[in-house]
C-alpha positions, 0 to 999 in steps of 0.5 A: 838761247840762253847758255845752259839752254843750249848746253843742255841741247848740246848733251840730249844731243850727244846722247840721243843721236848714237843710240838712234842712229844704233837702233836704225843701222843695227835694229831690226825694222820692227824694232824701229817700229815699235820705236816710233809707236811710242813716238806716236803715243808721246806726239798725240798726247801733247797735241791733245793736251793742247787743244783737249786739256786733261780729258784722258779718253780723248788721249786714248781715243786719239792714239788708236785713230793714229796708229790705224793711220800709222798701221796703213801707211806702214803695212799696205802703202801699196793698197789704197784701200786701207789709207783711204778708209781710215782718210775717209773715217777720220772725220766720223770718228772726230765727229762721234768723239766730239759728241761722246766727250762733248766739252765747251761748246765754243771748244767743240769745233775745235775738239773736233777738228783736232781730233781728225787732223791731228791722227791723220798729221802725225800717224801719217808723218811717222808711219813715211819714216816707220816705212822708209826703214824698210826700203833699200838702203833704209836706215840711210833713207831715214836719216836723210829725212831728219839730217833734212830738218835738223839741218834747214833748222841749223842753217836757218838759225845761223843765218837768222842770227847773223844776217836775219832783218826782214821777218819771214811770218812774224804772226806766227813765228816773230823770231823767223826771218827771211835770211833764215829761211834762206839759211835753211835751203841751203842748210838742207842742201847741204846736208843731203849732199853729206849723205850722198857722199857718206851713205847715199851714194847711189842718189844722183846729185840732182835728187840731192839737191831737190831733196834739200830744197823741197826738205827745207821748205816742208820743215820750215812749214812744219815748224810754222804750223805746229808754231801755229797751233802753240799760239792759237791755245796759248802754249810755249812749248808742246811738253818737256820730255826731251831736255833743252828741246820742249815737247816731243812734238817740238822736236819733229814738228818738221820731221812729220813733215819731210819723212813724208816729203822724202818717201813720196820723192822717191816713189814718185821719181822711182830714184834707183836703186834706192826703191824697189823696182 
């Protein structure tokens, strides 16, 4: 990475995070909320940007399939009707989308599967960290989420740049190694055991420590797969609106992963008190 690159990084950083981490201790949730609608709009348009090209209805189109995903997650996580009509319609309305906006044929299979998998990835992904804001301990269980990819990334690329030898998927992502993954397991570990012991105290350790393994491994994942996607049409990065870091999407291609990963822990282990009883 080269010096500018990374001060840059360095900056966005030292700004970015206390206003964040403002908005989450001292905001209410909806203004959270409302915060990662505009997320969604960001995300959604660069992902259709990627497999769309210009077509701005299809942008449109595609942030209202999102939010209906987002809404249900957010506002009925506990009736499964509404998360599994918009599961169950996603592929009709991906289907009617790809007629009503038909392009290149030989696209058209994509245009399709884009326009189902891409709501259903990212409205899922943040509506788990919208509604993990409304939990007990809320705005700990948010920053636990992205402390869990930020720092598997961090651990990863130190380990990779002073260990890393054997390549860990090399198609996909030449500069990711094994070593590096590895950095990242115990980065996330570590990152979890941080917020145990500054915020979370009432998470026992054991959950900690299975936070951080499954975290690093769902963020690394994450990473691979929005790599994937970047590859398959031919693009560096997802956009340029967040300095030094590419895309929106490039900087929560792992979050949209373990905000899910974090929420579904803690619903399934029914870890308290950090959930409702």
């Amino acid at each position: 990475m080269a010096a500018s690159n990374l001060t840059i990084r360095i900056a966005t950083a030292i700004v970015a995070v206390p206003l964040l981490l403002a908005l989450l201790y001292l905001g209410p949730a909806w203004a959270w909320l409302a915060f990662l609608l505009v997320v969604a709009i960001v995300t959604v348009n660069e992902l259709f940007a990627m497999t769309h090209g210009e077509d701005k209805v299809v942008r449109v189109v595609g942030v209202g399939m999102l939010w209906a995903v987002m809404v249900s997650v957010y506002l009925w996580p506990s009736d499964p009707r509404w998360l599994l009509s918009s599961a169950l319609m996603l592929p009709f309305a991906a289907v009617v989308l790809g007629l009503w906006r038909l392009g290149p044929i030989p696209k058209s299979a994509l245009h399709v599967a884009a326009a189902c998998f891409g709501p259903l990835w990212l409205g899922a992904g943040i509506g788990s960290i919208a509604l993990l804001r409304t939990y007990p301990n809320g705005a700990s269980l948010v920053v636990l989420s992205l402390v869990l990819a930020w720092s598997s990334d961090t651990g990863g690329y130190a380990a990779g740049r002073l260990f890393g030898k054997h390549k860990l998927y090399e198609a996909v992502s030449p500069k990711k190694t094994i070593e590096g993954a590895v950095g990242g397991v115990a980065g996330a570990i570590i990152g979890a055991l941080i917020m145990r012991a500054v915020t979370l105290h009432d998470l026992p350790m054991m959950h900690a420590v299975f936070l951080g393994l499954f975290g690093s491994i769902g963020g690394v994942l994450g990473d691979l797969g929005e790599s994937l996607l970047k590859r398959s049409t031919g693009v560096k990065d997802s956009g340029g609106i967040v300095p030094g870091h590419g895309g929106m999407l490039d900087r929560i291609d792992a979050v949209v992963i373990t905000g899910p990963l974090t929420l579904l822990y803690l619903v399934w282990t029914g870890v308290k008190p950090l959930v409702n009883p």
